[in-house]
N, C-alpha and C positions, 0 to 999 in steps of 0.2 A: 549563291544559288547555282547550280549545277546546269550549262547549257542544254537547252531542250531540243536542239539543233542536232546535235548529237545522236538520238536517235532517227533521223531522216537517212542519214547518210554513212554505213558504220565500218569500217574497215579496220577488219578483226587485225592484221599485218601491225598496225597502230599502236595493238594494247601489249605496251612493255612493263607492264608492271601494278601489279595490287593496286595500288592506287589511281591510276588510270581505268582499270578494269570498273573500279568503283566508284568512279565518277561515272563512269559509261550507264551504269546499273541506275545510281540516282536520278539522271537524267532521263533514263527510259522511265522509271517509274513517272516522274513529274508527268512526261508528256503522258502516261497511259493513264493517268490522272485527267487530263484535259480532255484526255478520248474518250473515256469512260464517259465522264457530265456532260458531253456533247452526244455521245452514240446512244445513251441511255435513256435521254429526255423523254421517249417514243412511250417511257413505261408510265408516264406521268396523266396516259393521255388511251392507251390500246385498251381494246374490249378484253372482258376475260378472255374470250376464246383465248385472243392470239396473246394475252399471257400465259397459259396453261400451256399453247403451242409452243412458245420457245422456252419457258423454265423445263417443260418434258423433255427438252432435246438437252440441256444441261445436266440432267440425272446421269447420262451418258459419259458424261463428261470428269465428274463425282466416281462412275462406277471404275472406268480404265484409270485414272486416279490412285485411287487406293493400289488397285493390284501393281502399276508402275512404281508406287513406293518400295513394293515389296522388291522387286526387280534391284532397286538401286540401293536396298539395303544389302541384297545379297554379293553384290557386287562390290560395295565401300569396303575397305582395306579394315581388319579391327581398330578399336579407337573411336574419339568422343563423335566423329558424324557418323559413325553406323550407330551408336548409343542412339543418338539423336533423332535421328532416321527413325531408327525403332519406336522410341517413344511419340511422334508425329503418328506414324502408321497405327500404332496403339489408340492414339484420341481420334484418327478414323474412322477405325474399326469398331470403337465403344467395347466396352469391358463385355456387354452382352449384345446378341445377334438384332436385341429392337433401338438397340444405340449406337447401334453404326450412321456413319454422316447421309451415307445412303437410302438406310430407312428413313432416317430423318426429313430427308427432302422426296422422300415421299410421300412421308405423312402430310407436308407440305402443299403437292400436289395434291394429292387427294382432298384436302381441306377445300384447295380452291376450285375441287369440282372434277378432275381429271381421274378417267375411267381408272380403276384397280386393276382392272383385269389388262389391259393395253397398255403397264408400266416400261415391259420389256419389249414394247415395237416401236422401233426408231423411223419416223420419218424422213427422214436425210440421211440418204445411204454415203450422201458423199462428207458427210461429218462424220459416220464412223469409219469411213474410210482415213478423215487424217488421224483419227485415234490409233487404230491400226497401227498407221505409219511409225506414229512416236512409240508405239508399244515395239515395232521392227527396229527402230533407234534405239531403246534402250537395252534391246538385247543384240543388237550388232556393233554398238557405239562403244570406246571409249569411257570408262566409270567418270572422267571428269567431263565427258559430255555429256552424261546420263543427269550430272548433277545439274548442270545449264538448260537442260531441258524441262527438269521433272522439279529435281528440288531448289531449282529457282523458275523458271520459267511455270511453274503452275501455283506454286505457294505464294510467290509476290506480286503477279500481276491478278491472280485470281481474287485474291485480298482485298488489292486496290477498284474491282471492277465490283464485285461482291456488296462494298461499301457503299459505292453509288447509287447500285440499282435497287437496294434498299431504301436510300434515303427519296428517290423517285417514286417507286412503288408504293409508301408509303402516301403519298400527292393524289394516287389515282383514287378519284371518289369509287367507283366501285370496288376496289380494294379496301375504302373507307366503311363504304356501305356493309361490308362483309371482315371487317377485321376482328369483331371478338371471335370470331367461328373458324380463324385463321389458326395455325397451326407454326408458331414460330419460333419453332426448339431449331432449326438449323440456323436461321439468321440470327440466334439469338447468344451461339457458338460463331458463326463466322464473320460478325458485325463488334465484333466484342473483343479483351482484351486475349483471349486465347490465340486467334492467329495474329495478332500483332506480334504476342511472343515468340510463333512460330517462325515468322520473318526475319527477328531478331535472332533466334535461335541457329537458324538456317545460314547467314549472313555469318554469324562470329565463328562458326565453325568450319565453313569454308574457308576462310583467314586465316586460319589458325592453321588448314591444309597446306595453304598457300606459302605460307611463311615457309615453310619445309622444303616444296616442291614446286617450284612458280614454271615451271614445264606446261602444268594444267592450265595455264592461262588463258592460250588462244584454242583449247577444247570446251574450254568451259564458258566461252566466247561464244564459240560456234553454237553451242546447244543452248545458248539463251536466248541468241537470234533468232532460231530455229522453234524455238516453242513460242516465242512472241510473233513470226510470219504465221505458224501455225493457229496461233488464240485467237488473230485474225480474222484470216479466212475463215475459221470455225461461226464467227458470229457474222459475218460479212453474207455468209450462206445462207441465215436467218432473215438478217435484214432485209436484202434482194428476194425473199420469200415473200415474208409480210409486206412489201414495200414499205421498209421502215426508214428508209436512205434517202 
């Protein structure tokens, strides 16, 4: 089992090689594992309000998302991770404009009561602020930091955080109260074996760059650190809202 320790303290200088990189990766997951079932408990237990309040600030999160895929496909070198890339950003986007992941957690929204018309106004200026940011990283950064940021830092912690707060949410009697009327074509894609492939898919392909090019090491370092300080504070901003901490 991969030291959990590892992520507390991370000194990118450190990672000489593929295999270290990905011990570092397993271990953060573990711990974001732990963080997840600890930070998320709150959802076992919060009024609708303040779930509609913070799943609406995650739509946000879903929306700069997608178009950052796009970002770091255009920037992947040709070969199997822009393939790969592509094909992610395609089960996104959905084959048609009402099966995109976006609409979807809308529909979502909306199911659990959240105004239609107020989809597109963000409450926390300072969480689209760090979206922003990472949108300014991937298009200032580095292609192998763009992938530590976006195509690991959003597709494997989002996964592991995603998983949780379903199995949570699902605890809360007033989500019980109201679950045939629920709307769960997103959780029903991202609790499911589709983004597990995507982790896998995402993982063996970066290896595969690696083997080639182990240069990207300590960028691709960088940019995983950087979206996990970032996913953070992202939810850190909520909690300190709702007083969920």
């Amino acid at each position: 089992m991969p030291n959990v320790q590892m992520t507390k303290s991370i000194n990118v200088s450190d990672i000489k090689s593929r295999q270290i990189f990905w011990d570092l990766t397993d271990a953060s997951k573990l711990q974001a594992e732990y963080d997840a079932d600890d930070k998320l408990s709150y959802l076992e237990t919060a009024s609708l309000d303040v779930l509609i309040k913070i799943f609406h600030e995650y739509r946000f999160f879903i929306k700069y998302f997608i178009s950052d895929l796009g970002i770091l496909m255009f920037k992947a070198p040709f070969g199997q991770f822009k393939c790969m890339i592509a094909e992610i950003a395609v089960d996104e986007l959905g084959k048609t404009p009402d099966r995109t992941h976006l609409k979807l957690w809308d529909d979502f929204l909306i199911s659990l009561g959240d105004n239609p018309k107020s989809l597109e106004q963000s409450r926390h200026p300072e969480n689209i602020a760090l979206l922003e940011d990472l949108r300014r990283l991937m298009l200032e950064e580095s292609f192998f930091y763009g992938v530590g940021l976006r195509g690991m830092g959003a597709e494997c912690l989002c996964q592991v955080y995603l998983s949780s707060a379903y199995k949570r949410l699902l605890k809360n009697p007033n989500i019980q109260a109201m679950k045939d009327n629920i709307n769960w074509v997103f959780w029903d894609i991202h609790t499911g074996e589709e983004d597990i492939e995507h982790g896998e898919l995402v993982r063996n392909s970066i290896d595969d760059m690696l083997q080639v090019d182990e240069s990207g090491l300590r960028p691709l370092a960088e940019g995983y650190i950087r979206a996990k300080e970032n996913w953070e504070e992202f939810w850190s901003n909520l909690y300190d809202t709702y007083n969920l901490t």
